[in-house]
N, C-alpha and C positions, 0 to 999 in steps of 0.2 A: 519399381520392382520388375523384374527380364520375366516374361514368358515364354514357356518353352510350350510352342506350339506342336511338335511331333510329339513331348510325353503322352502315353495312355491316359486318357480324361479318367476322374474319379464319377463313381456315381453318386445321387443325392444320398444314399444311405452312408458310404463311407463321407462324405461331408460331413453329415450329422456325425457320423461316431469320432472327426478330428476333430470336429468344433465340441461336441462336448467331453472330448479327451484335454482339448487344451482349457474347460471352465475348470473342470478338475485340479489340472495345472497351477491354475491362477490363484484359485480356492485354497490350495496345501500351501504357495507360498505367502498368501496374506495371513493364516489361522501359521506359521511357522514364528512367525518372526513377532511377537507381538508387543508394543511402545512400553517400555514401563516408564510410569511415570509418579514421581516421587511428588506426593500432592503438598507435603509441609513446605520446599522447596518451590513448590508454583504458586501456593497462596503468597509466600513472602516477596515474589517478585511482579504480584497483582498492585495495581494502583487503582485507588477505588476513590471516583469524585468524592469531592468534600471530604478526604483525608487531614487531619492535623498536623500542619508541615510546620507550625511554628518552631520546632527545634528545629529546623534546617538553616545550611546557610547557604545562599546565593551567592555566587560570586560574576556577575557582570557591571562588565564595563561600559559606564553612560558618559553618551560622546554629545556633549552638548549639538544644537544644531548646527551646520552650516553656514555661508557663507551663498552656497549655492544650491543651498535645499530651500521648500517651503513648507506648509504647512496645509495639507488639503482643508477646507472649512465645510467637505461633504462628507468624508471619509474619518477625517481628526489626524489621517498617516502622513509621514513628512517624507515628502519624494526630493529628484531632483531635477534641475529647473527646467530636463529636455523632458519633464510628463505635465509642465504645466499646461493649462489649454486656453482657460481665460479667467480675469476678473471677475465673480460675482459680485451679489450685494451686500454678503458678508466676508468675502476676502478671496485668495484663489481658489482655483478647481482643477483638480490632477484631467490630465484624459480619462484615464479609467471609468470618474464621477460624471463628466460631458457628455 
């Protein structure tokens, strides 16, 4: 923001009476406008763990593994073979688990 150095300086008093002219301000537009909100409409678009989704139906697509995926034996996630890092003792290990 440009200051204008030759303007007439305000005193602390006219300070205080901008700064509490603009709470004023702030105050009439927050108590102006205020949210309505339709709560039957917000309950129905809440998701509440442990809901009963058995009537639902999923639709994804399982793409068997790779060719050039594995199988992390730290993680259980199947990456692809530029995250492998090395051989354990129970099978590979992404970087991420190393």
């Amino acid at each position: 923001m440009a200051t204008d150095y030759d303007a007439p300086r305000k005193t602390d008093e006219e300070l205080a009476e901008d700064s509490l002219e603009e709470l004023k301000a702030r105050r009439a537009e927050k108590t102006s406008s205020p949210v309505e909100v339709d709560e039957a409409e917000l309950a129905e678009t809440i998701e509440l763990p442990g809901a009963d989704l058995s009537s639902e139906n999923l639709t994804v697509q399982v793409v068997p593994k790779q060719s050039d995926e594995f199988t992390c034996m730290s993680c259980f996630l199947v990456h692809h073979r530029s995250q492998f890092d090395h051989e354990g003792k129970s099978g590979p290990i992404c970087k991420d688990c190393s």
